[in-house]
Structures are given as C-alpha cells and as structure tokens.
N, C-alpha and C positions, 0 to 999 in steps of 0.2 A: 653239860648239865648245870654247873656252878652258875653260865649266862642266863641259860633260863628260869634258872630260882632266881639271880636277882632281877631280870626284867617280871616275872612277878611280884616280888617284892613292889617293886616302884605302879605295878598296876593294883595289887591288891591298897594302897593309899591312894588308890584317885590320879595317876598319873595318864593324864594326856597327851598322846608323843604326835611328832612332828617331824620334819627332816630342816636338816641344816648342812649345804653345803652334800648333799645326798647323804648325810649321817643321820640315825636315829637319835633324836631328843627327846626328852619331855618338854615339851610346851609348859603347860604347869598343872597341878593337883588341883585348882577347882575353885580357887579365892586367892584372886591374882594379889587382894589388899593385904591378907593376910600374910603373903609370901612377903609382899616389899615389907614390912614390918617386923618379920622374922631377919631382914638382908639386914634393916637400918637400925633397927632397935636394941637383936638378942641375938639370937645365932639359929643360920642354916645350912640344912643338909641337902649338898647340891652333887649331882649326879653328872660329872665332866668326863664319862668311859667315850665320849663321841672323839673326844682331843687325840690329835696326835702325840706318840709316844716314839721316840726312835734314839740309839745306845750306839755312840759313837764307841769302837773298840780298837785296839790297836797301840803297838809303840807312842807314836806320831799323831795319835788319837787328837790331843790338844794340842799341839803346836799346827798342824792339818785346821781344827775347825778356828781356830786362831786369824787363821790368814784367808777364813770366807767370811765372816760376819764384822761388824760393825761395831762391838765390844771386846774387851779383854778379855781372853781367857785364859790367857798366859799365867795371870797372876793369880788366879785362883786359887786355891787350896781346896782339897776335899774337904767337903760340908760347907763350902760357897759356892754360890752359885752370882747371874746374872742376867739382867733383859739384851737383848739387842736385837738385830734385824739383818736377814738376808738381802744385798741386792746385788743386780746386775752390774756389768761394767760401767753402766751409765750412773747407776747409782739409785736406780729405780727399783723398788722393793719389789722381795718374791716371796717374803714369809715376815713376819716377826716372833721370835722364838726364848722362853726361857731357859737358860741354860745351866744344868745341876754340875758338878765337879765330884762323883766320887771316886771310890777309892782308886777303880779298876777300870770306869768307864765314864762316859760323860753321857747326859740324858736329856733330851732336845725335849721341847713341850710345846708344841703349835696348834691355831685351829685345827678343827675340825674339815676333813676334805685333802687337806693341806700334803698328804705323807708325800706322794707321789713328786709332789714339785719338789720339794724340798731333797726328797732322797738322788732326784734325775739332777737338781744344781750339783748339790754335793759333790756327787761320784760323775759328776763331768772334768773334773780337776785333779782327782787320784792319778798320778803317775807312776811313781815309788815310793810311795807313802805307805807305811804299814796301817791300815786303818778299814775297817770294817762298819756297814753301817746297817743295824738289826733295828725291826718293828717290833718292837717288846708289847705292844697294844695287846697280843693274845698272851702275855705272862702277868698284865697286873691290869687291875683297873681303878678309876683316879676319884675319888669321891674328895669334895672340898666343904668345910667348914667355915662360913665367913658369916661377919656381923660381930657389933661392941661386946659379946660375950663368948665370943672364940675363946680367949685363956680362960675365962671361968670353966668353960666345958671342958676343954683340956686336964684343967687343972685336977679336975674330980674323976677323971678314970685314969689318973697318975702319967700323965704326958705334961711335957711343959712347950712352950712357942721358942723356937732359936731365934735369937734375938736380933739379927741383921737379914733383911729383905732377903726372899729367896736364898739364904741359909737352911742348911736341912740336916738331920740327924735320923737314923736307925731305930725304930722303938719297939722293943715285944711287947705280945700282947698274948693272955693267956687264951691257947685252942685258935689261936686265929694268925700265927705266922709273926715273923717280923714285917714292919711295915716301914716305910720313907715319908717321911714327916716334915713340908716344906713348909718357911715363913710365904707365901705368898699372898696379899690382898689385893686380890682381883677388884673389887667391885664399892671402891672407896671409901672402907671399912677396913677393920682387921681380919686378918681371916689367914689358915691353911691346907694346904692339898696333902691327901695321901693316897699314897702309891701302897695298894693292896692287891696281894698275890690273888690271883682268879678263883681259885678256890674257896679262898676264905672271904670272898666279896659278897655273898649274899647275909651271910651271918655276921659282918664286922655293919654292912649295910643298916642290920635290923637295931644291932647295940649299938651304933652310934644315932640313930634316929631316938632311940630310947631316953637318948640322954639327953637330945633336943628338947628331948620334950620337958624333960624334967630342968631346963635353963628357960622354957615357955618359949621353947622356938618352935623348928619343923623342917618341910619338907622346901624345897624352893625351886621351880621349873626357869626355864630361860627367857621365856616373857618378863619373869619380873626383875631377873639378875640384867636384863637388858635396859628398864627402867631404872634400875640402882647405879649402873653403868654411864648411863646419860647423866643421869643428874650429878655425878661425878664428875662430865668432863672426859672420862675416859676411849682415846681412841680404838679402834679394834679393826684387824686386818679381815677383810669384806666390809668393810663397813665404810670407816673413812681413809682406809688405808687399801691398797691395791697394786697392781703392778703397773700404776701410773705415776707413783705416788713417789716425791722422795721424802724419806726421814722429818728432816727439819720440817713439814708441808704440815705433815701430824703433830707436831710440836714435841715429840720425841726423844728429842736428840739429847739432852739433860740425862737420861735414862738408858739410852741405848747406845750412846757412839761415843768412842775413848778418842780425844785428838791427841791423845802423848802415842796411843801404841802402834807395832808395826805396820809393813804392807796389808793391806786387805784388798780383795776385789773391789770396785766402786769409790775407794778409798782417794783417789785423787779428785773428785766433783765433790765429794765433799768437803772437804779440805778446801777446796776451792769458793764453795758456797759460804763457811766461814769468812774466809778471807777479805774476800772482794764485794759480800751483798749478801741481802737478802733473797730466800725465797719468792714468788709471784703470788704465791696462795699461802693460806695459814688457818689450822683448826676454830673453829669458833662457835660457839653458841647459840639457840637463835629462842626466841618467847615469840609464840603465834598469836594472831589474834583470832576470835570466835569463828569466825569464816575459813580462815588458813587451817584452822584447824581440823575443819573436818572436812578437807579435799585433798591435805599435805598426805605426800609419801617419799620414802626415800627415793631418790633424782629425781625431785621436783626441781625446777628451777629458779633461782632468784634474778630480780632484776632492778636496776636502777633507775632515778627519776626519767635517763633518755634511754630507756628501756634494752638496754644493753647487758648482758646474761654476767652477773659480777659473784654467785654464789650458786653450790650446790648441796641440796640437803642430805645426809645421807643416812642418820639415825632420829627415829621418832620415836618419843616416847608420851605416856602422860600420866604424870606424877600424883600416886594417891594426895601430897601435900603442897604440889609447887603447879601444878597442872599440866598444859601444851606445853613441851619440851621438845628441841632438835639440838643436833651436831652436826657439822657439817664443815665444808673449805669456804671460804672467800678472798678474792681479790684481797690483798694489803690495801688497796687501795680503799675497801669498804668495808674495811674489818675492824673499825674504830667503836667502841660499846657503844647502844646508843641510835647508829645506823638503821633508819628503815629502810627495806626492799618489799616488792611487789613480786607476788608469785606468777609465775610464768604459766599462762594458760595448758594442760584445762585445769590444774592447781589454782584458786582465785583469794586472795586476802593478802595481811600484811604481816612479814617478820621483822621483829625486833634483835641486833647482835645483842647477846647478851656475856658477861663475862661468868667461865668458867672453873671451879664447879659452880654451879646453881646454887645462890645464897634465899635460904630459905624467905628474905622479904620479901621478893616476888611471888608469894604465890598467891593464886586467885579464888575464885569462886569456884574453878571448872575442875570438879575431880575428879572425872570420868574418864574410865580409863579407852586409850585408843586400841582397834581392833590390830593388834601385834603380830598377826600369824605369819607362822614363818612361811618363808620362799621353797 
C-alpha cells in the first residue's frame, strides 16, 4: 500500500517513468530545464527507491566486505562511510558501491539492476565467515536531496548535513519514523540521501517536496540529474564504467582504492598498475559539433586522422547552459584537451576532448536539449 501511494505521489506531479537497467524511474516531471536548475541552482527532490540497497550482517560483517572491495573499511567508524568498487581477480569491475558503517551493520548502495551481481560476487567467498547479506530495498526507500541549497533546506525542518562525504547520522522526524541521513553529492553539487522506512515514504515524500518548494526548487527525474552528471564529469557504472572496465580507466581511483590497506580480491593488478604504468584508456570529455550532435549516441565511435577507432562515447547529454555534452574513454594516446576525432559512421561530425567538469566558457548557442530516453 505505502508503494502505491508514493508511486502516486510521483505521478500525481507529472512524473514520467521509464526503466533503467529493468528498474522503474522517472524519466522526468515535464520541464527537463526546470529540473536542471532545480539540480544546479537550489535544491531537489529526486526519487533513487530503483538503487540497490543490501545490509552486510554478521561478526565478520567488515573485516569479510574489507577483503572484497577496493577501499577501506576496516577503518571506518560508525557514521562513516566510503566509495569504492567491486572487482574481479583481474581487477575488472563488477559494481561500484557506497559504503555506510553503522552501528550493527554495514549498508551497500549500488546502481540500479546491480543487486543480484553484486550479492552472487559476495557470497561466492563466504567460507567461515560469520556474515549475512539482506536486501533491505523492501524496508526503506531512498529519496535524495541535492543542489547549492541542500543545508538551507535541511536546515529549516531542523536536520543538519554531517559534515565528511558519505558520513551519516540517525534523525527523528515527528509521525514519520527515524530516518538515515547521508552526506552524499551525487551530481556535482551538494546534496544528501535519505533512507526512509516504507511506510512512512509517501508522507516524508510529500513534506520534503513541500519544502522544495518553499527553497524554489522541485521535483527532478533522471534525465536531468543525468545532464547535471555529465557536466560534472561524473563517471557511472553502466555508463562509462562496466565489467570491462578497470578502476583507474574511470579516473576513480583517488576515490575509491586505499594503496596502504590489506589483501583484497583484484588487489594485486592494481597495485601493479600503479607501480609499473599507466592505464590504455582514460575518462574524458568531449564538446560535439552541430552535425555530431544530432546523430551522437552512447557507443558511437571515435576515430582519428588515419581512421583508426581511438575513443568511445558513452554518456550524452545537452546542457540547458553549455550545450552538446559527452563522457566517455580514449586512448592516452588521444586524450590530450584539444584533440579532434571523427565520428565513426553512421554517427557523422566532429568531437572536441574537452577537460572535465565542463567550465561554463564553452557554452554555445545550442540549448536544446537532446532526446535522453532511457534504454
């Protein structure tokens, strides 16, 4: 009952759904301009119940998820948290995941699609390990707050922002449960996720909208947090990240990989890839020109002057204030700012590397946004 009053909620404001990854989204509420401006400007209310949610339990709980990812968790403390990245023994990504530290359990945060992989790596490794691994997804649902007036909003229904990345604190709320209250900014602003018990998710849904409103913000679907994303810079696993993918490739590794702490799976290729060299490929930017732009799609191909495949696109977007926007890998080789490449038929025009985030001088004429729909 609780799901179907808030999936009306989100339809009774104009909410357009979609799938992603086979999960239900909203696409967006109906003024994609208005949403990005809500992300960049003030603050909104963004609807993340699609994300994987899954509650490592157990003894061994951290020390266990410690020696599968790519970050520390050892050193955690409850009410910190961290990013990092699942991979194989090669060192090839299978997820990338935030990671909470509370008191009694620890709480995994992944795309959307994702649970299933991520749960089948896990508990491929359990031997004697006292450790339990639950989909908490049907006991809470994740509504996120982001944009330059995230703490103003907070601030005025008596919440405050913890003050280190992915740090999180417990907060009551009167008639609506306690809730989990993370520092997370997804979408290259400030911004926090809260973890709201099912129940009380349609009516915490409606007062925190209320309050957007009153900071002149709103409602914001994934089209537009997908253009606030790009113009950021910000990698995302389906996107430019995959199970082909290693770490350092996304430009990541600042973020999600500890080179002081112990064994982890994958943990020697990377190590190694420090050591001895760089990566082949590297995150980077691209500014389209008027043709590229309106035949570009993600895996289009780039190519160089002797027509040689030296880039792949993998997120489009197009910026109410910068314009034709991608993200994407390229060759080291051709990943210098600056670099044009030639789209790889039937994609036709020219990409520019650009460095990332997107500094607002580039933007051009073209503000029209490109058709986003999801897969």
């Amino acid at each position: 009952m609780s799901a179907d009053l808030f999936q009306g909620f989100l339809s009774n404001n104009g909410a357009e759904f979609g799938k992603l990854s086979g999960k239900k989204v909203v696409q967006n509420y109906g003024d994609l301009v208005a949403e990005h401006r809500y992300l960049t400007q003030k603050v909104a209310l963004i609807d993340l119940t699609s994300r994987g949610a899954m509650a490592a339990l157990g003894d061994d709980r951290v020390k266990y998820i410690n020696g599968q990812v790519t970050n520390e968790v050892m050193g955690l403390r409850p009410g910190q948290g961290c990013y990092a990245a699942l991979v194989n023994v090669k060192a090839k990504m299978q997820s990338d995941l935030n990671i909470y530290r509370l008191e009694d359990e620890l709480i995994l945060d992944f795309e959307p699609g994702q649970f299933e992989v991520v749960k089948t790596r896990l508990e491929r490794n359990i031997v004697s390990d006292q450790v339990e691994l639950v989909d908490v997804s049907p006991h809470f649902g994740l509504l996120s707050l982001q944009g330059p007036d995230t703490c103003g909003l907070l601030e005025s229904i008596g919440f405050s922002l913890p003050v280190e990345p992915l740090s999180h604190n417990k907060v009551s709320t009167p008639n609506m449960g306690e809730w989990f209250l993370m520092h997370n900014s997804r979408f290259g602003s400030i911004g926090c996720d809260l973890y709201i018990p099912i129940e009380y998710l349609p009516v915490a849904a409606e007062y925190l909208f209320k309050n957007t409103l009153k900071h002149a913000g709103g409602l914001a679907g994934w089209q537009a947090t997908e253009v606030s994303r790009v113009e950021a810079g910000i990698p995302r696993f389906g996107s430019e990240m995959d199970q082909d993918t290693l770490p350092p490739e996304a430009n990541i590794q600042d973020r999600a990989i500890s080179y002081s702490k112990g064994c982890y799976i994958g943990q020697e290729i990377i190590a190694r890839i420090r050591t001895y060299g760089r990566v082949n490929r590297t995150l980077v930017g691209f500014r389209f020109d008027k043709t590229l732009a309106e035949s570009v799609v993600p895996g289009s191909l780039l190519e160089d002057e002797s027509g040689k495949v030296v880039a792949k696109v993998t997120s489009i977007a197009n910026s109410p204030s910068l314009g034709p926007l991608g993200l994407g890998l390229a060759r080291r080789t051709h990943s210098e700012m600056g670099v044009v490449l030639s789209a790889k038929v039937p994609a036709v025009g020219k990409a520019t590397i650009t460095a990332i985030p997107f500094d607002e001088t580039l933007a051009n004429s073209n503000n029209t946004f490109l058709d986003n729909s999801l897969a």
